[in-house]
C-alpha positions in Angstrom: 79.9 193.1 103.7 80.6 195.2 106.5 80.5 199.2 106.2 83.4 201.3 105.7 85.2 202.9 108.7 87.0 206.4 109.0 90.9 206.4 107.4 93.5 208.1 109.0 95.8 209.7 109.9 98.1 206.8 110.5 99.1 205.7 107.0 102.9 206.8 107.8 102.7 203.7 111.1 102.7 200.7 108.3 101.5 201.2 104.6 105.3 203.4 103.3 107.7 201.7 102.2 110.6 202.4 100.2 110.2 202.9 96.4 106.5 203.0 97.4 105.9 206.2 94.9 108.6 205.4 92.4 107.2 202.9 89.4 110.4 203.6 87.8 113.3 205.6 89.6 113.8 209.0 88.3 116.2 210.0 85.8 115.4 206.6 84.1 115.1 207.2 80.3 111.1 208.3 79.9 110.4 208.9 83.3 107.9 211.7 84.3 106.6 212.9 87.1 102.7 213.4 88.0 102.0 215.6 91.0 99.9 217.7 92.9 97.9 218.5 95.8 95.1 217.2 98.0 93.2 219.9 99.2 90.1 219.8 101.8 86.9 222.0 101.4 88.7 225.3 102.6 91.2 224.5 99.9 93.8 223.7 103.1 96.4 220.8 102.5 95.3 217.3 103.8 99.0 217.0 105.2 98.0 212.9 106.0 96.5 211.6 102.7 98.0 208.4 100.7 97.1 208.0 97.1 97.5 204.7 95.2 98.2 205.0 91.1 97.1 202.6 88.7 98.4 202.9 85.3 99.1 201.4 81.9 102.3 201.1 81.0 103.9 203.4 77.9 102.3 201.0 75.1 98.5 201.3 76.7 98.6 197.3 78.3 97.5 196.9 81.3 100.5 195.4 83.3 100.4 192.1 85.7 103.9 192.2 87.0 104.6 191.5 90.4 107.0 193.6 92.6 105.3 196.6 93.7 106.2 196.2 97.2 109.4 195.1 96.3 111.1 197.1 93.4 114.4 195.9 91.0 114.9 199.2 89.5 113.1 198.2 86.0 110.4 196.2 86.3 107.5 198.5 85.2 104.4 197.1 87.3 101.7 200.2 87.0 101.4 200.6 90.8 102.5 202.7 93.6 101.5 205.0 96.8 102.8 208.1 97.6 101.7 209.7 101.1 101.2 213.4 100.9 103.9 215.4 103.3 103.2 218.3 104.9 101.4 220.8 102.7 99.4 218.5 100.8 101.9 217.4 97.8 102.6 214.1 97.0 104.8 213.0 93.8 104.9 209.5 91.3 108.1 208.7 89.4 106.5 206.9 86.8 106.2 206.4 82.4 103.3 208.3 80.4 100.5 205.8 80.3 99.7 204.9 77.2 96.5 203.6 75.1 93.6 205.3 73.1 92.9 207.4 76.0 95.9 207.8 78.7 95.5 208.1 82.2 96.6 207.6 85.6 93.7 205.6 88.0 93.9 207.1 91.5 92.4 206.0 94.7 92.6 208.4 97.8 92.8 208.0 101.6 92.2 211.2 103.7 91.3 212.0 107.8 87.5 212.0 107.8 86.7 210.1 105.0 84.8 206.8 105.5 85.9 205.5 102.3 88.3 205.6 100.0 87.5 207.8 96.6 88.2 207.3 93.5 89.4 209.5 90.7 90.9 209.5 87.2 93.9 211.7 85.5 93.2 212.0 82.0 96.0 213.4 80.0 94.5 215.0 76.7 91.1 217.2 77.5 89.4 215.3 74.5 89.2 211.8 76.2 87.4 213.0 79.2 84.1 211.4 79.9 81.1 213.6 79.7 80.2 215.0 83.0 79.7 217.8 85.1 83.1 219.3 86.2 84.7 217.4 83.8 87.6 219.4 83.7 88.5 218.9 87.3 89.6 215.1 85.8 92.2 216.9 83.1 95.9 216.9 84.4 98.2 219.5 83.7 101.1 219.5 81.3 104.1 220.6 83.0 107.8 220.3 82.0 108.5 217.1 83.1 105.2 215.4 83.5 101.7 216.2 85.0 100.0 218.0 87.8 96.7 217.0 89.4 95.4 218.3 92.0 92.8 216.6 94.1 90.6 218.6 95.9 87.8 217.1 98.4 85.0 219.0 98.8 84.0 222.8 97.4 83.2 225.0 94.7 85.9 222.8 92.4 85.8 219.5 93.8 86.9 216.5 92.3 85.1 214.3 90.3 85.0 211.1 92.0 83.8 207.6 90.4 81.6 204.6 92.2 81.8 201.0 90.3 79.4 198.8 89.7 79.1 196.5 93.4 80.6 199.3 95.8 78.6 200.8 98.2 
């Protein structure tokens, strides 16, 4: 295995591409929205981030369907990437998860990082694990969806998540 190298910020020269953040097109019946900011240390937007979602789809299964890099318009295949733009937001058309204990898997690429992180969305404050912070892993309700803010480094950071075998 080799070691990880610095990302970015030159996600918009090759890994876009069109649909890239829409799992389902909005306006679709039971669409929502999850969104929010990635924020550096300072609490400044990281204007060059890309975050990938993972997802189960509405009924909690874990979804194996090809097409992500290719949508139809209604095949539901629990993956996207959404690039942030310029002040840090970045914005999923997508269904509610599902499941015992919705949420929304997220991976983030960022300028100075030398690896990617990765982070979880839970939707109800009672499934989230128990760890320090914990709160910083609860997304928001808002009208038509969720916010979630991801913020890097600081006072609030994130809580990020290693798996068993990375380094």
């Amino acid at each position: 295995m080799t070691p990880g190298q610095t990302v970015g910020p030159f996600f918009h020269l090759g890994l876009p591409y069109p649909g890239d953040s829409e799992l389902v097109p909005p306006g679709r019946a039971g669409a929502v929205q999850l969104q929010g900011f990635v924020l550096d240390g300072a609490g400044d937007p990281v204007p060059d981030a890309l975050i990938e979602l993972w997802q189960a789809d509405a009924e909690g299964r874990v979804v194996r369907a090809a097409g992500s890099l290719r949508r139809d318009g209604w095949t539901f295949t629990g993956w996207g990437r959404a690039g942030t733009d310029a002040t840090g937001r970045y914005t999923f058309s997508t269904l509610a998860p599902g499941g015992p204990r919705p949420f929304f898997a997220l991976t983030v690429f960022a300028r100075g990082l030398t690896d990617r992180l990765f982070t979880r969305a839970y939707l109800r404050a009672e499934d989230l694990p128990p760890v320090d912070r914990r709160e910083t892993l609860l997304a928001v309700a808002e009208p038509h969806g969720w916010r979630f803010d991801i913020r890097l480094q600081g006072d609030d950071e994130t809580v990020f998540l290693t798996f068993p075998g990375q380094q």
